[in-house]
C-alpha positions as CSV (number, residue, x, y, z in Angstrom):
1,X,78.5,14.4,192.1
2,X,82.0,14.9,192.8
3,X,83.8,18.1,192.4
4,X,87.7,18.7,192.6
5,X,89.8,21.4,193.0
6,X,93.2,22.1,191.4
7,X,95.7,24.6,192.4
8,X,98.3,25.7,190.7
9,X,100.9,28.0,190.6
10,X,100.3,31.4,188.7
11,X,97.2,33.1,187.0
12,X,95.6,32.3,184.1
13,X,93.3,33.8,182.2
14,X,89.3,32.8,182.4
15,X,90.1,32.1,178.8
16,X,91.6,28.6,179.6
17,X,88.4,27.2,181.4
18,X,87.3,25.9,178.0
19,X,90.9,24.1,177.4
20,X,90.2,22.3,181.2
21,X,87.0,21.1,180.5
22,X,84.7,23.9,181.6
23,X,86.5,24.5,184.8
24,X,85.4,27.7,186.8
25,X,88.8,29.2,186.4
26,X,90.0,31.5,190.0
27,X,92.7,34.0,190.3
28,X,93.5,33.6,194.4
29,X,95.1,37.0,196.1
30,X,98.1,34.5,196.9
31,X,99.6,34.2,192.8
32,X,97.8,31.0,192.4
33,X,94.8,29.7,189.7
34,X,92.0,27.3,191.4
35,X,90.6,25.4,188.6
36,X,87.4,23.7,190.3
37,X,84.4,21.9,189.1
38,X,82.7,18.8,188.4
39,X,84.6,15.5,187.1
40,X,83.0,12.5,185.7
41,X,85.4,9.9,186.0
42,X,89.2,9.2,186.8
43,X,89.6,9.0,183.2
44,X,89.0,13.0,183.2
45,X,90.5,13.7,185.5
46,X,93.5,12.4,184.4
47,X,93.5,14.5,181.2
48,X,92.7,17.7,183.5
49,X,96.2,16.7,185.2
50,X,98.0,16.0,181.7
51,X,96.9,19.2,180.4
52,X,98.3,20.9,183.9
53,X,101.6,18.8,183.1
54,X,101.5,20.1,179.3
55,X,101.4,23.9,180.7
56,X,104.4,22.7,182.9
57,X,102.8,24.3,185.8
58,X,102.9,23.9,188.8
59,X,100.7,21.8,191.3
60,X,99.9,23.1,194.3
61,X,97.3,20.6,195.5
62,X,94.2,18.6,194.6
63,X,90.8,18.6,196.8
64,X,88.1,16.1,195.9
65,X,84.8,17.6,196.9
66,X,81.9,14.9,197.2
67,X,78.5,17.0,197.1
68,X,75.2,15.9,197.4
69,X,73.5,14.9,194.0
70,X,69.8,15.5,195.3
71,X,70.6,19.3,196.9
């Protein structure tokens, strides 16, 4: 499975993981959101990036997390 991680700039609400996809939605001590979770395809996440462009906010970074399927 592979997760990512997206940070932006700013907090939003936990209300907004629905709107990214089911995205555990963080609120870092630093005045940033970590939206996190898994991705299916590149297709996806694509849309989660559109939908960060559509909020005009700001990207921080972007992490891809490969995890082990079987643990």
């Amino acid at each position: 499975m592979i997760v990512y991680e997206i940070r932006v700039k700013g907090h939003l609400d936990q209300q907004w993981s629905s709107w990214f996809d089911g995205m555990t939605v963080f609120n870092d001590a630093n005045g940033e959101t970590v939206l996190s979770g898994p991705v299916t395809d590149q297709a996806s996440l694509h849309s989660l990036l559109i939908k960060v462009h559509t909020l005009n906010l700001t990207l921080v970074s972007l992490y891809r997390i490969e995890t082990d399927a079987t643990s």
